[in-house]
KOLVEX-900862 format. One record per residue (C-alpha): x, y, z; residue in one letter; residue number from 1. Coordinates in Angstrom, 3 decimals. Layout:
[[X,Y,Z],"A",NUM]
...
end
This chain:
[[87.775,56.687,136.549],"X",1]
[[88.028,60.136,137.018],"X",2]
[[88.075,62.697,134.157],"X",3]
[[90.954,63.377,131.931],"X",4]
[[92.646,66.548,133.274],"X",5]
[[94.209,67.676,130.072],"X",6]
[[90.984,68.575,128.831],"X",7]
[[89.714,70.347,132.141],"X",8]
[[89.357,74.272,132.348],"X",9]
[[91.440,74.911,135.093],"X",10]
[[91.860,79.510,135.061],"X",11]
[[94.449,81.170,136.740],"X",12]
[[92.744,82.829,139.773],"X",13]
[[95.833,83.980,141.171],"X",14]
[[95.669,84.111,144.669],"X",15]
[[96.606,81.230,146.394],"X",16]
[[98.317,80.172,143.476],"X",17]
[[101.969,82.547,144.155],"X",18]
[[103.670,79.820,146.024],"X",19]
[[104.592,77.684,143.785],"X",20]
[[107.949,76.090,143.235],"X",21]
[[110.012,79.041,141.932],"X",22]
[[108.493,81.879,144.581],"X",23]
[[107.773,84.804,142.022],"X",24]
[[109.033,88.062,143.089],"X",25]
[[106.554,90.367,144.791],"X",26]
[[107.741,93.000,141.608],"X",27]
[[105.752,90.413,139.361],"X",28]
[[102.241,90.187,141.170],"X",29]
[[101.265,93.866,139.860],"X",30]
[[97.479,94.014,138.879],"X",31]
[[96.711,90.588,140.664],"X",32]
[[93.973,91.748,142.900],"X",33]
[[92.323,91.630,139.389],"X",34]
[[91.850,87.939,139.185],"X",35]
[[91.201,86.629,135.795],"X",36]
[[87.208,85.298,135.412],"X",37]
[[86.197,81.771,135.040],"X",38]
[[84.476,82.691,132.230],"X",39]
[[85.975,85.160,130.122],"X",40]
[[87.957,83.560,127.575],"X",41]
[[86.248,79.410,127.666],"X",42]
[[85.150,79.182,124.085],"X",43]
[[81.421,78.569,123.847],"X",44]
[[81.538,76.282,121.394],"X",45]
[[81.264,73.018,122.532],"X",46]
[[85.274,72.349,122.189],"X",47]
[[86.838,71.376,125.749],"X",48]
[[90.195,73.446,126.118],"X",49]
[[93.650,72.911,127.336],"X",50]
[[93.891,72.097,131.020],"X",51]
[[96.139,74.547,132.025],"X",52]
[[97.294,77.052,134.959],"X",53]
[[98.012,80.977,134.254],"X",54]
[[99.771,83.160,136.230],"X",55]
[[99.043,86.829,135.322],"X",56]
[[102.119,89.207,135.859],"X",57]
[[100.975,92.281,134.685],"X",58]
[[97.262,93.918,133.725],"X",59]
[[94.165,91.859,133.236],"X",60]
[[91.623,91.402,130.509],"X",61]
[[88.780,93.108,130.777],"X",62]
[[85.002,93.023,129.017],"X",63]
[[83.267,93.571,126.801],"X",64]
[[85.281,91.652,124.206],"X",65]
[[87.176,93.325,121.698],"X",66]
[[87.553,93.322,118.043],"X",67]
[[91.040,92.083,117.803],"X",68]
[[93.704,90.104,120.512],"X",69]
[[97.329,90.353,119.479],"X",70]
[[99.762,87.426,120.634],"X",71]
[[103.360,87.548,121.100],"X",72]
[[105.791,85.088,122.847],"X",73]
[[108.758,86.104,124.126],"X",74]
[[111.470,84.824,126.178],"X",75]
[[115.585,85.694,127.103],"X",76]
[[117.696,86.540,124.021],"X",77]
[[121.150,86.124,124.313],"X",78]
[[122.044,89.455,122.822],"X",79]
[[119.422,92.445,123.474],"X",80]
[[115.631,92.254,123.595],"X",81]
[[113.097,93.743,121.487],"X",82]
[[109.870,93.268,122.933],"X",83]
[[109.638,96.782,124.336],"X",84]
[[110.033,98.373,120.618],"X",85]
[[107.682,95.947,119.219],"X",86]
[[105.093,97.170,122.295],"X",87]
[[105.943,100.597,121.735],"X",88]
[[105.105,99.968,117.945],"X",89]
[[101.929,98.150,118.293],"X",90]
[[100.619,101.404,120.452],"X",91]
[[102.034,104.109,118.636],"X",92]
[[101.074,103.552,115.033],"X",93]
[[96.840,103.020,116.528],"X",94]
[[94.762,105.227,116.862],"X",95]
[[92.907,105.783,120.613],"X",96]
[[90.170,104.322,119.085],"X",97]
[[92.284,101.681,117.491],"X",98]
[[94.071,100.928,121.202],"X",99]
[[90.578,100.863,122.473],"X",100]
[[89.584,97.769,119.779],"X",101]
[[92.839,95.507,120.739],"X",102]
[[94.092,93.668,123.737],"X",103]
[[98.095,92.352,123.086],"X",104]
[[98.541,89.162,125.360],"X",105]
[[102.521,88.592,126.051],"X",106]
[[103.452,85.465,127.175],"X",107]
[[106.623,85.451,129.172],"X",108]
[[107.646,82.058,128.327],"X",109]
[[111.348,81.425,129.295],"X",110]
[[111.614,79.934,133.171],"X",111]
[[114.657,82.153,134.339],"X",112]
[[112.383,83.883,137.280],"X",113]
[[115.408,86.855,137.430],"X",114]
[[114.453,87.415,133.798],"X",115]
[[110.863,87.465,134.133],"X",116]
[[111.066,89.864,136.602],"X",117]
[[113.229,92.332,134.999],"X",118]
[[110.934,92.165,131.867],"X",119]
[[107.781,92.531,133.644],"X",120]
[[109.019,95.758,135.834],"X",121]
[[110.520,97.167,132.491],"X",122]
[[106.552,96.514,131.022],"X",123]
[[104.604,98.136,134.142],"X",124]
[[107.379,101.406,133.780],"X",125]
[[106.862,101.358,130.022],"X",126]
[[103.014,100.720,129.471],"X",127]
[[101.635,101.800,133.212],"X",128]
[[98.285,103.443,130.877],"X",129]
[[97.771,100.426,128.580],"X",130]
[[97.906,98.071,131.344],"X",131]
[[95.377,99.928,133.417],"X",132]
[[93.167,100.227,130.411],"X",133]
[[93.214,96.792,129.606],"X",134]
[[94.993,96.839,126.447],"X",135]
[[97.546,94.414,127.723],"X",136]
[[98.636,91.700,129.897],"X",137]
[[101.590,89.913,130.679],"X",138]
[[101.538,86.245,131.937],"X",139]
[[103.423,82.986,132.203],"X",140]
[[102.719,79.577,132.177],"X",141]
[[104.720,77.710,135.146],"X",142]
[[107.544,75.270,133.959],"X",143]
[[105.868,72.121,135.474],"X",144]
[[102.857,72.706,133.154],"X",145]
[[104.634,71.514,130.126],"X",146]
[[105.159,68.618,128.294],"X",147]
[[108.978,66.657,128.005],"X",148]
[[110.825,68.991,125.319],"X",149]
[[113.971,66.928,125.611],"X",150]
[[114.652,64.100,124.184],"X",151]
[[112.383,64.342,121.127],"X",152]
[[112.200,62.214,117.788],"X",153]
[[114.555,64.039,115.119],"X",154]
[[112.495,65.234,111.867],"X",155]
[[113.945,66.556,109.327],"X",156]
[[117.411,65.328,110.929],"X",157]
[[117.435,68.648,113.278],"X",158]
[[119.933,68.647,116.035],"X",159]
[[118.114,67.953,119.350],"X",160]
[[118.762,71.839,120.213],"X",161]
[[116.667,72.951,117.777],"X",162]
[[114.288,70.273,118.545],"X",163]
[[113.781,71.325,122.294],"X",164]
[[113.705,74.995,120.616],"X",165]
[[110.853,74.829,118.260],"X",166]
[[108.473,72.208,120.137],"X",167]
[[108.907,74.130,123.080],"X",168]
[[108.132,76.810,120.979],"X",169]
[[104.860,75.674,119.858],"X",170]
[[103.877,74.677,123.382],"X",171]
[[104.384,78.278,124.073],"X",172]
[[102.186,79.416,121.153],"X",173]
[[99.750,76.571,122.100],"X",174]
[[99.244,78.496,125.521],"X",175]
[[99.223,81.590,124.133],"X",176]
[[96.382,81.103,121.645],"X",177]
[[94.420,78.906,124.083],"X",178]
[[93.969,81.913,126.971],"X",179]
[[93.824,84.832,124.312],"X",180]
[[90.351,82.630,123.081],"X",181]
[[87.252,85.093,123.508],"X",182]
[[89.083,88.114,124.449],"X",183]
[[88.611,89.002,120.855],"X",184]
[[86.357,88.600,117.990],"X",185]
[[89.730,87.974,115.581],"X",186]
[[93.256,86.996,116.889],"X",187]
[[96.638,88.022,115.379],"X",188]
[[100.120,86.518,115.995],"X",189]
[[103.249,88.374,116.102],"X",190]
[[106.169,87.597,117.270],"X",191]
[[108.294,89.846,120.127],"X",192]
[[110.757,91.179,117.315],"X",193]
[[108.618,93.169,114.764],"X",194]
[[107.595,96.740,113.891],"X",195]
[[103.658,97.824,112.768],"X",196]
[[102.387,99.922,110.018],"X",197]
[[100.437,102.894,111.082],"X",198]
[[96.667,102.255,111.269],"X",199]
[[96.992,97.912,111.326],"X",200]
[[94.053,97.383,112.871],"X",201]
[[91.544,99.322,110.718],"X",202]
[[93.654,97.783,107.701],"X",203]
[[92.807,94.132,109.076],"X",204]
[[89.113,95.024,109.701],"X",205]
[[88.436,96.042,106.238],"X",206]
[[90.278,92.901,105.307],"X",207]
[[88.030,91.057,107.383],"X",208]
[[84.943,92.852,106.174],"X",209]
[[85.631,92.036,102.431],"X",210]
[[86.156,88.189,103.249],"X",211]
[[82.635,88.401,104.713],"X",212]
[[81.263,90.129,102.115],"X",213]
[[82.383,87.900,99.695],"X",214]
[[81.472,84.770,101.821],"X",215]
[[84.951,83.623,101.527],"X",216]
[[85.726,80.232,103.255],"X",217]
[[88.831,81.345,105.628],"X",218]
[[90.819,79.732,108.487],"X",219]
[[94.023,82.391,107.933],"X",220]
[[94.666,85.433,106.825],"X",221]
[[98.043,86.562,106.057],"X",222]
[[98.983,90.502,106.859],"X",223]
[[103.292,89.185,106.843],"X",224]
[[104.830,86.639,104.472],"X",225]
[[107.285,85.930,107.135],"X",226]
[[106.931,82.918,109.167],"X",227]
[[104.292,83.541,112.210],"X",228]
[[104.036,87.014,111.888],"X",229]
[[100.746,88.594,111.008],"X",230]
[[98.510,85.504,110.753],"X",231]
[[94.922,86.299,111.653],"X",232]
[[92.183,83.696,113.063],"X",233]
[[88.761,83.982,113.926],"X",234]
[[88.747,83.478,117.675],"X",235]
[[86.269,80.481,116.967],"X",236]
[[89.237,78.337,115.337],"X",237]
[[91.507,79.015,118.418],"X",238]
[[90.457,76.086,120.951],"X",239]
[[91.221,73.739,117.940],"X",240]
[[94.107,75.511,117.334],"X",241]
[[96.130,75.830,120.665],"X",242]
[[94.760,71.897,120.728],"X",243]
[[96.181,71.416,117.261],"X",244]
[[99.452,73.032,118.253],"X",245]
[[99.868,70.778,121.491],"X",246]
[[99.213,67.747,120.273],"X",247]
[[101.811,68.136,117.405],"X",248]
[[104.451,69.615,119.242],"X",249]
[[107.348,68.222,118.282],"X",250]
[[106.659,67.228,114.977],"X",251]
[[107.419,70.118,113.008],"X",252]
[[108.197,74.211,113.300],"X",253]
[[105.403,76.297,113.982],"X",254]
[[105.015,77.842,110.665],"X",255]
[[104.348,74.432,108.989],"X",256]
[[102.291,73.168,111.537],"X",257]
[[99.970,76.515,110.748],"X",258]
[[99.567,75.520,107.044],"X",259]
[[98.174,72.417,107.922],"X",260]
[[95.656,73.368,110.327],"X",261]
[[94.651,76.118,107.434],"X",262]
[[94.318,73.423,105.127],"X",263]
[[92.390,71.046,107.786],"X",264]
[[89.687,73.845,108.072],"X",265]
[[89.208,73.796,104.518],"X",266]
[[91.206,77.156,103.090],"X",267]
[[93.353,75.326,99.909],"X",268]
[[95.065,78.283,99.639],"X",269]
[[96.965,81.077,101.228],"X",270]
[[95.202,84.461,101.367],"X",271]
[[97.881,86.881,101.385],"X",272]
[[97.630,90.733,101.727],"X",273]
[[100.143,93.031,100.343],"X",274]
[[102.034,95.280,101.030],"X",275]
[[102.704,93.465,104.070],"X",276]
[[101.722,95.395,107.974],"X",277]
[[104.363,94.027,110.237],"X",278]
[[108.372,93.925,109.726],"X",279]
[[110.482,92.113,111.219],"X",280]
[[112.883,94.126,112.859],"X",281]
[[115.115,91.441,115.196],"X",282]
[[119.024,90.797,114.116],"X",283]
[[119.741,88.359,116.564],"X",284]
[[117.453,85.090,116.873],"X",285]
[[115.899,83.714,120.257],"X",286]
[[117.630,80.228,119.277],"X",287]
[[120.550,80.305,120.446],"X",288]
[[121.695,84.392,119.508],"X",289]
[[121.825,83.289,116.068],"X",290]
[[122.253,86.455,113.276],"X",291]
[[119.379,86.659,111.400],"X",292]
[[118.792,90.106,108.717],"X",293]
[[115.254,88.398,107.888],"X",294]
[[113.018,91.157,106.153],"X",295]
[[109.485,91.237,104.303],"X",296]
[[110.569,93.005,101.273],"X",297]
[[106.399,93.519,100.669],"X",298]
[[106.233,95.671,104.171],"X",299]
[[104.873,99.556,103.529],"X",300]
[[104.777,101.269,107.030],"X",301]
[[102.138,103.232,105.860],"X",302]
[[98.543,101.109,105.449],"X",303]
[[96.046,103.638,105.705],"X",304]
[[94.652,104.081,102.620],"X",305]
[[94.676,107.264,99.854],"X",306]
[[91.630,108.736,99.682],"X",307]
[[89.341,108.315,97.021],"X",308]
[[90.860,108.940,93.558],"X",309]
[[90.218,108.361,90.114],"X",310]
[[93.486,107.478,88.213],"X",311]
[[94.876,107.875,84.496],"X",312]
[[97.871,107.093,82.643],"X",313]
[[98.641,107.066,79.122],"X",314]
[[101.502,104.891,79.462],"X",315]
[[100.913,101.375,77.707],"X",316]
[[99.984,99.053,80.511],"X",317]
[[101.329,95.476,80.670],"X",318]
[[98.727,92.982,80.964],"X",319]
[[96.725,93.712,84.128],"X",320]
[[99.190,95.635,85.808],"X",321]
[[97.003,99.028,85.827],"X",322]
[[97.561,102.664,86.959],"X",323]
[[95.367,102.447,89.883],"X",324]
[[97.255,99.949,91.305],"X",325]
[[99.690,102.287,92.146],"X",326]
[[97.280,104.118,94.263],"X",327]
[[95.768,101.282,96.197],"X",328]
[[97.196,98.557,98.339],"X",329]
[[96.612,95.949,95.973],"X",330]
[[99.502,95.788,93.396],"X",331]
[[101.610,98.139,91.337],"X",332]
[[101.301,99.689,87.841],"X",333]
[[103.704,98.280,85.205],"X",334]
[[103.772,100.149,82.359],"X",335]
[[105.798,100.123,78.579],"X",336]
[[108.605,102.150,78.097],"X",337]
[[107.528,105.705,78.921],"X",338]
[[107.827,109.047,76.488],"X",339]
[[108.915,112.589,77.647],"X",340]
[[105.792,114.335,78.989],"X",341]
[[103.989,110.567,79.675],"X",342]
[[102.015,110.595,82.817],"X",343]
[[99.848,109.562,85.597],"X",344]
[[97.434,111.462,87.229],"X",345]
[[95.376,110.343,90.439],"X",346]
[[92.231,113.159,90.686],"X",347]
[[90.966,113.169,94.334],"X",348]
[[87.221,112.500,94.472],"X",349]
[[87.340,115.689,97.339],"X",350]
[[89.918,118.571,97.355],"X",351]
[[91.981,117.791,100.728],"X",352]
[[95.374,119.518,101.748],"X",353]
[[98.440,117.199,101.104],"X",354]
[[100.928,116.971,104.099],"X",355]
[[102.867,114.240,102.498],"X",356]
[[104.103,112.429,99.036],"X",357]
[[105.790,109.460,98.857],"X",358]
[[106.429,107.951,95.639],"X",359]
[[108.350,104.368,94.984],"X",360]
[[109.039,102.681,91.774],"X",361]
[[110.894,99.733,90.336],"X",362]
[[111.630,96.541,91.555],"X",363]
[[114.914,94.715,93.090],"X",364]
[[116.733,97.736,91.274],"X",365]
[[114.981,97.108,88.221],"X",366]
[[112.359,99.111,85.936],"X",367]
[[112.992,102.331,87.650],"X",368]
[[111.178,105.698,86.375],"X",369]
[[114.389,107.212,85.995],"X",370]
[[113.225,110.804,85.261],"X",371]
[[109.862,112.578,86.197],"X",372]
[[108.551,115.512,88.423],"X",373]
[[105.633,115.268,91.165],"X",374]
[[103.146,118.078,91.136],"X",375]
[[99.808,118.688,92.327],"X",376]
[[96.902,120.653,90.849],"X",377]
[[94.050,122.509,91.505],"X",378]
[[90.543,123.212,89.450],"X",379]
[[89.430,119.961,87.896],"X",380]
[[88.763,119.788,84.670],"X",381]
[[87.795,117.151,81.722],"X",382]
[[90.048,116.384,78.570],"X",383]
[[88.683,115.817,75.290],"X",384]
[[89.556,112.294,75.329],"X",385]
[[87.151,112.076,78.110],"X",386]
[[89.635,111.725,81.207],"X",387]
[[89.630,114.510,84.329],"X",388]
[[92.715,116.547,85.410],"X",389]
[[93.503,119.296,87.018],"X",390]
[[93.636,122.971,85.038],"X",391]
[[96.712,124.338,86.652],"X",392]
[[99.757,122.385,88.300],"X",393]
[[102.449,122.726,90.615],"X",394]
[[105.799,120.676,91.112],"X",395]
[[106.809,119.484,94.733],"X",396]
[[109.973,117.848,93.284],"X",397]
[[111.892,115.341,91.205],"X",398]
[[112.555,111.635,91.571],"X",399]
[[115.898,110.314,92.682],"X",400]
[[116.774,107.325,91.853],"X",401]
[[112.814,106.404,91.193],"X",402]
[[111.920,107.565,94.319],"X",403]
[[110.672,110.694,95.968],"X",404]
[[108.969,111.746,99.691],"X",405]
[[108.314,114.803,100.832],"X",406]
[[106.401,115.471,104.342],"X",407]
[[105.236,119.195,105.109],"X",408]
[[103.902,119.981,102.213],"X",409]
[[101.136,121.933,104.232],"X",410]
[[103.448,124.234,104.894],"X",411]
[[104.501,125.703,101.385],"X",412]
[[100.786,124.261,99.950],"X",413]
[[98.361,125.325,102.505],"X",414]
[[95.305,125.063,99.691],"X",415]
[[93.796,122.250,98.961],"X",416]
[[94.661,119.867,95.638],"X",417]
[[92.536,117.932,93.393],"X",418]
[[95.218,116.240,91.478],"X",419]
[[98.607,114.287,91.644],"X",420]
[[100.570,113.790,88.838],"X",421]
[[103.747,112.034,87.793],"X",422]
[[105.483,113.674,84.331],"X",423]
[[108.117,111.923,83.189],"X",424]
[[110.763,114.202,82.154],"X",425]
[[112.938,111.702,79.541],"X",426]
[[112.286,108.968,77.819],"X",427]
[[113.354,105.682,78.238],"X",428]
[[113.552,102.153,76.879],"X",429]
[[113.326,100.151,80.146],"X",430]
[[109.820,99.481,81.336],"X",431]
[[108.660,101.217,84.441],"X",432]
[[107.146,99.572,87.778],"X",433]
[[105.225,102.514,90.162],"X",434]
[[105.001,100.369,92.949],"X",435]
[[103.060,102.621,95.208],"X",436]
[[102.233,106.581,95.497],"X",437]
[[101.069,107.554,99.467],"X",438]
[[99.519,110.774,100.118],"X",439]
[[98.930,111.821,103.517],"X",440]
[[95.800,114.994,103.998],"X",441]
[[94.195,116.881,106.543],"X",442]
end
């Protein structure tokens, strides 16, 4: 009895392979003379993969590996697409040296050839330098190499449509995951309808570092509270995962089927970072052109860090809520109702020149810092209660409705600060919430 081929490697060297049933377009053969290895993505470790055919459409992968592959399916919305923005997003907020630590893997998934082609050409126009470079490929995974998706038992009492939807679905992502194995250390899922915060990638590798510094048993990190969007893996988990994803298919969404592999590998909880990187940015669903205004209400489009600070308030804090909060990614400061001239100052640990200030408070509309001016300072010094500030300040501006940015600020402050403070100009009774302050430097 021969072998099982569901669990034979079987790699998409493409030539040869063009004539299938649909005949693909010459349009979507671009970068084929690059044939993908036998050997560059088969996990090493001891876990037989999914037994299934590639056909590359656009770019190919290339070594050494690199620290991060990004995933996205997409296929043919009924109103609009937005895979281009969310390419275009992925690229522009990274850094060359960033671009030069990713590969994104799109998988074309839906089976309307005409489609396929259009999307493909409008990739190659769009993203000629990332393809060459290696940064991205395209590919699709032939109709005849999936399971039935009709036809399917009805959990949760779902119409068959959305049935067929979400198990083809995770077939799709079960594809996906399987060929992006090896191409990086770390793998990311996004889906085709979401925008980036600048600088995601060193973000998520300083996430990653800390887990490993701390020894911390992980199967998922979380960079989006919305459903697939921003879930990390080590590339390690991914064979068992695209495996994991196939086998279940059709018995629940994707997002619930992730849990549970999370909590097969051991991780009891959910390790969730905040604010969030990626936004979801699609209003029209890929089932069936449904409207959907889904947003992360924890996204901040900015996740490079403020430098170095030391930060002081003397504003009552609630519980552990503290000032510095406000100046890292980690939280927010919630202080007790706040007195004319109260304040909070972050003191740079080096002088830089500011270019930007943005500065949010509140939450859902409440506990707003209603009144308070933004300056910076220069020359610092130490108060007698022991704290450091700055011996001469500047204001930038006022808060509007408890919020205030300001980019340029080069421009009328070309010397370099030390300080950033927040004064509150009038008292009030409500608590306050400074849910971040961003500084951008030279």
């Amino acid at each position: 009895m021969g072998p099982d081929p569901w669990v034979l490697i079987q790699t998409c060297a493409l030539q040869g392979r063009m004539m299938s049933r649909d005949l693909v377009p010459q349009e979507l053969t671009f970068g084929a003379q690059r044939s993908v290895s036998d050997a560059s993505w088969v996990e090493r470790g001891g876990y037989l993969p999914l037994n299934v055919t590639y056909r590359l459409l656009a770019g190919a992968p290339r070594a050494p590996q690199r620290f991060l592959s990004i995933g996205m399916s997409s296929v043919r919305r009924r109103r609009g697409s937005y895979l281009l923005p969310t390419l275009s997003s992925l690229f522009l907020q990274s850094s060359a040296e960033e671009r030069s630590s990713m590969v994104v893997v799109v998988l074309l998934a839906d089976f309307d050839v005409g489609w396929r082609v259009r999307t493909a050409r409008d990739i190659q126009a769009a993203f000629a330098v990332e393809l060459d470079q290696g940064q991205l490929v395209v590919l699709h995974v032939p109709q005849d190499q999936y399971p039935s998706v009709t036809g399917l038992k009805r959990n949760y009492n779902d119409a068959p449509e959305r049935v067929s939807f979400r198990s083809k679905q995770n077939l799709d992502y079960s594809f996906l995951i399987h060929y992006s194995a090896g191409l990086g250390r770390y793998y990311l899922q996004l889906e085709d309808d979401v925008s980036a915060a600048k600088h995601f990638l060193s973000f998520i590798r300083r996430r990653v570092a800390e887990q490993e510094a701390k020894k911390t048993t992980w199967a998922m990190l979380e960079f989006s509270v919305l459903g697939y969007i921003g879930k990390l893996y080590k590339s390690a988990h991914l064979p068992l995962l695209a495996r994991f994803l196939f086998l279940f298919y059709q018995e629940m969404p994707c997002d619930w089927l992730m849990a549970r592999f999370r909590e097969l590998l051991t991780q009891k909880e959910p390790i969730v970072f905040k604010p969030s990187l990626f936004q979801h940015m699609g209003t029209y669903s890929s089932f069936q052109g449904t409207h959907n205004r889904l947003k992360d209400k924890d996204f901040d489009e900015e996740s490079s860090s403020n430098p170095p600070a030391q930060v002081y308030s003397d504003m009552s804090t609630y519980q552990n809520q503290y000032p510095k909060l406000a100046w890292d990614r980690d939280g927010f400061f919630w202080g007790r109702s706040p007195g004319n001239g109260s304040y909070l100052t972050a003191v740079l640990t080096d002088p830089a020149v500011v270019t930007r200030i943005f500065v949010e408070t509140g939450s859902e509309g409440k506990d707003l810092l209603l009144s308070a001016r933004v300056e910076i300072g220069r020359d610092v010094i130490t108060t007698g209660g022991g704290e450091k500030s700055c011996e001469e300040f500047e204001s930038v501006g006022t808060l509007e409705n408890g919020r205030f940015e300001e980019l340029g600020l080069d421009r009328r402050y070309p010397a370099a600060s030390s300080c950033l403070r927040l004064t509150v100009t009038a008292a009030q009774k409500d608590w306050v919430i400074i849910k971040r302050i961003r500084i951008s430097t030279k």
